[in-house]
C-alpha positions in Angstrom: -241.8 -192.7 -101.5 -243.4 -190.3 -99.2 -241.6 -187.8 -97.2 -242.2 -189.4 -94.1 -240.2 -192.0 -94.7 -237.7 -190.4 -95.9 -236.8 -188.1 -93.0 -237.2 -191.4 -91.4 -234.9 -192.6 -93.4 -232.4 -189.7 -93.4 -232.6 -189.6 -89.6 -232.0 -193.2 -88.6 -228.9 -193.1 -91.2 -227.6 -189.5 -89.8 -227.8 -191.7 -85.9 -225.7 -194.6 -87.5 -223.3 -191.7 -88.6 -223.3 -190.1 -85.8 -222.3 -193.5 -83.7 -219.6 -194.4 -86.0 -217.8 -191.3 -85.1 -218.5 -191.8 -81.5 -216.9 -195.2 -81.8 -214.3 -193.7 -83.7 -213.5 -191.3 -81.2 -213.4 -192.9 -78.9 -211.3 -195.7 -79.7 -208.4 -193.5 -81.3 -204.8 -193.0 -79.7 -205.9 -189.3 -78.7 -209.0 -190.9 -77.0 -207.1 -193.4 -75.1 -204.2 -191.3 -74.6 -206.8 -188.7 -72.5 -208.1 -191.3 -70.3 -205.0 -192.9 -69.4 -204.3 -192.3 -65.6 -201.0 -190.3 -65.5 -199.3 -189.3 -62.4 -195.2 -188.5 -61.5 -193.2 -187.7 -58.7 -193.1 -184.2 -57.9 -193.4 -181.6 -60.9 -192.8 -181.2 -64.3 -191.9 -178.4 -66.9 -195.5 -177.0 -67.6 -195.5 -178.7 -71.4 -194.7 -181.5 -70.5 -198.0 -181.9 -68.2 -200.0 -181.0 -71.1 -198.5 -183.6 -72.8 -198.2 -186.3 -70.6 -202.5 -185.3 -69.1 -201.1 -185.7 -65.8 -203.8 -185.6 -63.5 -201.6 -187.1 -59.8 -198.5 -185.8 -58.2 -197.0 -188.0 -55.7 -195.4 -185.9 -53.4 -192.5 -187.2 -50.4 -192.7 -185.8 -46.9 -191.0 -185.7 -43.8 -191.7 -183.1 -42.1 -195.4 -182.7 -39.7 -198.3 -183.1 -41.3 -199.6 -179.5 -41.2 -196.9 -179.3 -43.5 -196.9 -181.6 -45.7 -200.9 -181.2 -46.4 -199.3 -177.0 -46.7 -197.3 -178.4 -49.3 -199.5 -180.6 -51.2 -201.6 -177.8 -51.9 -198.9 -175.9 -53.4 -197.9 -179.2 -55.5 -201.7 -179.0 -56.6 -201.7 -175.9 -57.3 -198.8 -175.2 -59.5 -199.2 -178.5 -61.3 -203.0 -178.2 -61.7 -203.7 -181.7 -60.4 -206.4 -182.5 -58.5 -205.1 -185.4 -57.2 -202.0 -186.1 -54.4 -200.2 -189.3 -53.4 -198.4 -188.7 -50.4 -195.5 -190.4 -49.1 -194.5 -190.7 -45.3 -191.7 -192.3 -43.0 -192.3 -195.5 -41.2 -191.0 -194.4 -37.7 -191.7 -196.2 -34.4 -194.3 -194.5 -32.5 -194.3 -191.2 -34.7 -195.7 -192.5 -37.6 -198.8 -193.9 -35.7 -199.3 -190.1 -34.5 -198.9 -188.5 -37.8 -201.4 -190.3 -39.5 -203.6 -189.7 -37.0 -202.9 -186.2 -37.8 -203.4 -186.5 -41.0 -206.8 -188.2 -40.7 -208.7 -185.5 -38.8 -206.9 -182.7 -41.1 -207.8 -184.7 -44.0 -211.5 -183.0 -44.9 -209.8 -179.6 -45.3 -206.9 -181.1 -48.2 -209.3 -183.5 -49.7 -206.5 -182.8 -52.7 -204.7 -185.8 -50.7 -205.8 -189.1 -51.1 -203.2 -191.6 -49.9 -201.1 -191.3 -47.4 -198.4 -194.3 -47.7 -194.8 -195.4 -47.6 -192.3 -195.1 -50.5 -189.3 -198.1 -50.1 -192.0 -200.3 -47.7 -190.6 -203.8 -47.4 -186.7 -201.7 -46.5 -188.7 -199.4 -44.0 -190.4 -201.9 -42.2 -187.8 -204.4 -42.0 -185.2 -200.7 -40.3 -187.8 -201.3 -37.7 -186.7 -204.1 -36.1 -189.5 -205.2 -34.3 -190.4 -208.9 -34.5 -193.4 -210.1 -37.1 -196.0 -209.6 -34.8 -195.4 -206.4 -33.0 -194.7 -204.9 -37.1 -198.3 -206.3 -37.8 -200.1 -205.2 -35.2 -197.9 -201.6 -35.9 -198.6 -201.3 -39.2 -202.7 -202.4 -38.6 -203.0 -199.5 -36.2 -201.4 -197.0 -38.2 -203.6 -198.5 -41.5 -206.6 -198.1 -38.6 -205.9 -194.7 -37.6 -205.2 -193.3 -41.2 -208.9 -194.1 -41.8 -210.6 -193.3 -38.6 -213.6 -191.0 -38.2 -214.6 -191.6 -41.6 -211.6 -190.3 -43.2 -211.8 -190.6 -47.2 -207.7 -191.3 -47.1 -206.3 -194.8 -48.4 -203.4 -196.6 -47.0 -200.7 -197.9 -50.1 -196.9 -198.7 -50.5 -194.3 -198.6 -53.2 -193.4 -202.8 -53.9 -190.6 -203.9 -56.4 -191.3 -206.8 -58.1 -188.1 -208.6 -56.6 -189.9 -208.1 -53.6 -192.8 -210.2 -54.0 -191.5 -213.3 -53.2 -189.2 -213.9 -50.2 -188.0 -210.4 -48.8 -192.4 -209.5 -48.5 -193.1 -212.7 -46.8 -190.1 -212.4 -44.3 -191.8 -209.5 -42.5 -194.7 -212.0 -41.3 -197.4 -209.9 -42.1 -200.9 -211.4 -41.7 -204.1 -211.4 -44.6 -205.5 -209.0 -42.6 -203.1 -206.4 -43.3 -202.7 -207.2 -47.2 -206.4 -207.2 -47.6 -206.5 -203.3 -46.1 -204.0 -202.3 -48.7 -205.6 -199.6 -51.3 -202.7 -198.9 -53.6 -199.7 -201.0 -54.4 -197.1 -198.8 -56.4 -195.7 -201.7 -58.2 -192.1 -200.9 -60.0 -190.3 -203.1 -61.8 -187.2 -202.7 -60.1 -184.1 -204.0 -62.9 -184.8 -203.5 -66.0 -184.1 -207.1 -67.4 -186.8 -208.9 -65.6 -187.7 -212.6 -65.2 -191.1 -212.7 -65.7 -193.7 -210.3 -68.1 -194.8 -207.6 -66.1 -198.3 -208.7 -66.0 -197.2 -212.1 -63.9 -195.9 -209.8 -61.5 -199.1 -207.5 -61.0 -201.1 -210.9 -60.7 -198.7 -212.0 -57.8 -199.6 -208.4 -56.4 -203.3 -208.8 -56.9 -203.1 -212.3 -55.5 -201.1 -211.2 -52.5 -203.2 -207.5 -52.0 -206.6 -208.8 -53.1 -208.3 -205.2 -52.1 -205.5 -203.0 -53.7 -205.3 -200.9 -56.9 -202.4 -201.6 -58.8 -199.9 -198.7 -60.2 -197.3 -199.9 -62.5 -194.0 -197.9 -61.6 -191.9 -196.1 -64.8 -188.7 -195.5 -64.3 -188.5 -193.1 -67.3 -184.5 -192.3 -66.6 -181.4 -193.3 -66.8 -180.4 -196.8 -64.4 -177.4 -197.7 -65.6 -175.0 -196.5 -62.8 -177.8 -197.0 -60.1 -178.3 -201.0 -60.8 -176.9 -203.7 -62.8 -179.0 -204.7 -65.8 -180.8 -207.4 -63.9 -181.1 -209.3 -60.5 -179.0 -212.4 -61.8 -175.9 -210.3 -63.2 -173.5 -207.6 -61.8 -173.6 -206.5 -65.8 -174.5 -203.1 -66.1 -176.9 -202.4 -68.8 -175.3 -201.0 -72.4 -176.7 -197.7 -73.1 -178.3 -199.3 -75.8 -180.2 -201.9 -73.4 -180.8 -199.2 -71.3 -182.9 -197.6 -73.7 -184.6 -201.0 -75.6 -185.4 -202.6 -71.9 -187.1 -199.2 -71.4 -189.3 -199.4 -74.1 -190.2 -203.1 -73.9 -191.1 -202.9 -70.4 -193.2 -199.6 -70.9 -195.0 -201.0 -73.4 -196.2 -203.5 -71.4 -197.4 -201.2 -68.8 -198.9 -199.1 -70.7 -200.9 -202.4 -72.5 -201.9 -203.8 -68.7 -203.4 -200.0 -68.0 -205.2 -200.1 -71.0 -206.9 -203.1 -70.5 -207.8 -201.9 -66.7 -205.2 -204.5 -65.7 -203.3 -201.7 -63.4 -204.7 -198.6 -62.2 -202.0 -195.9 -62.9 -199.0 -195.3 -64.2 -196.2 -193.6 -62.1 -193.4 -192.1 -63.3 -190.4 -191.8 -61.2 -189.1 -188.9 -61.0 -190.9 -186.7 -62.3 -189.0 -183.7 -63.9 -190.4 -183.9 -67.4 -188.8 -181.4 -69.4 -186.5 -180.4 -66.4 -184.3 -183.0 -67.0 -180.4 -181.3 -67.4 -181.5 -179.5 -63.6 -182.6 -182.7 -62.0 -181.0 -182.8 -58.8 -180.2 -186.2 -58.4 -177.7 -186.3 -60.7 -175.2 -184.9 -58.4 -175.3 -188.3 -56.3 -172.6 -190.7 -57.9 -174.5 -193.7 -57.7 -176.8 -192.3 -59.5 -175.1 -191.1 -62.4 -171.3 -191.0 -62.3 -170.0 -187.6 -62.8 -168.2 -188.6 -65.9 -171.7 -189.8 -67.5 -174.0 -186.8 -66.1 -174.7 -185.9 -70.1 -175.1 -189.1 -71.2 -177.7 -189.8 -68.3 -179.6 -187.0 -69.2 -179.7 -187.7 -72.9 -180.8 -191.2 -72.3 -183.4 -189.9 -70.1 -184.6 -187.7 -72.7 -184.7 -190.1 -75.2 -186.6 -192.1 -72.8 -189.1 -189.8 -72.3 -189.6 -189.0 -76.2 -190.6 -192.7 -76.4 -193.2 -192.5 -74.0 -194.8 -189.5 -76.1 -194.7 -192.4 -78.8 -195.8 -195.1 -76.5 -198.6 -193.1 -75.4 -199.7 -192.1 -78.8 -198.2 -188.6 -78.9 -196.2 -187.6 -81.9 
């Protein structure tokens, strides 16, 4: 054979090689776990970002916005995210000034890319106002958070109880769903009616414009909610746990298959978890169970190492 076609040969068998371990690559857990979309409220023990390839912090503010973009730098910063969710209050009259704010400050902290509402369907409904004054309220401050060309995006934190009755109660129009960019969708008990995945399509169907971010609570409920929407049962610690897992699974499976956008873990506090200072409110944990909260959240969060792929 000459030698010409065998550094053909050679060549066009070292490219097939060379695909495979592409391929290989870059359909192993440690590929998918890198490209999965991580982000958490507020920070984490430095580890545990590594761990996790957090690349978003959502971050809660109430103060002025100077302040809250002065903040969200220092979130970026010493989280080294590039990336910040920021969550407002829905105020009358304030909040329409604020985002104003935040829209012509917004080139300088281009770290910041939504500017929202945590808890949306129980803030707007605080407001009082009747279904059209709220939708023409909430349209203006949508309007005004994008204004002048301003890169922000407009979302809000949803439960999946919501999505039926208690949203459609507010009287919002299509006009205001379809300016919607994110939808933080949690799943708010963690028995559920319906697979996850029904609930992100009622979400999609109702926000047709919005990315989805499935919620994680990655913590310990049991206290904080009964085990589902239909029972005053509170979950076993052994439900707690198992629910978890199931549900998490699924998530992670609906932002593998691009079906949701992020995920979001609530709270944050990864490998801070014995100083998290929400235990100290009883309906969150009851003093008598603070330990066993916080070794069900850490057994928790070693399952979503496995989940993800880590080991």
């Amino acid at each position: 054979m000459p030698s010409s076609f065998v550094n053909f040969d050679h060549a066009r068998r070292s490219k097939l090689a060379l695909w495979v371990l592409l391929a290989t690559a870059l359909l192993s857990p440690q590929a998918a776990r890198s490209q999965d979309k991580i982000m958490t409220w507020g920070g984490n023990a430095p580890d545990w970002d590594s761990k996790l390839h957090v690349s978003a912090i959502r971050v809660g503010c109430s103060s002025v916005p100077q302040s809250c973009f002065r903040d969200s730098d220092s979130y970026a910063s010493q989280n080294h995210v590039k990336l910040i969710f920021l969550s407002i209050l829905l105020k009358p009259s304030q909040t329409l000034t604020y985002v104003t704010q935040y829209a012509a400050l917004g080139p300088s902290h281009p770290e910041v890319i939504e500017v929202g509402f945590d808890d949306f369907v129980s803030q707007a409904s605080k407001l009082g106002m009747d279904p059209t004054s709220l939708n023409s309220y909430l349209l203006q401050i949508i309007r005004a958070t994008k204004q002048g060309g301003s890169r922000l995006k407009f979302g809000c934190t949803i439960y999946e109880n919501e999505l039926g009755s208690q949203l459609s109660q507010l009287g919002l129009s299509s006009d205001f769903y379809s300016q919607v960019d994110f939808v933080h969708l949690y799943p708010h008990y963690r028995h559920t009616a319906e697979p996850f995945a029904n609930y992100v399509q009622q979400a999609k169907s109702l926000f047709p414009n919005a990315q989805i971010i499935a919620g994680v609570y990655a913590y310990d409920r049991r206290d904080y909610l009964p085990c589902s929407k239909a029972s005053n049962e509170h979950c076993s610690n052994q439900e707690e746990l198992s629910l978890f897992k199931g549900m998490f699974q699924q998530e992670v499976s609906l932002l593998r298959s691009g079906q949701v956008s992020w995920l979001e873990f609530f709270p944050g506090s990864f490998g801070l978890e014995e100083s998290w200072k929400n235990w100290d409110e009883p309906r969150i944990c009851s003093a008598s169970r603070r330990q066993e909260c916080v070794d069900n959240t850490k057994a928790m969060r070693q399952a979503v190492l496995q989940i993800l792929g880590n080991r």
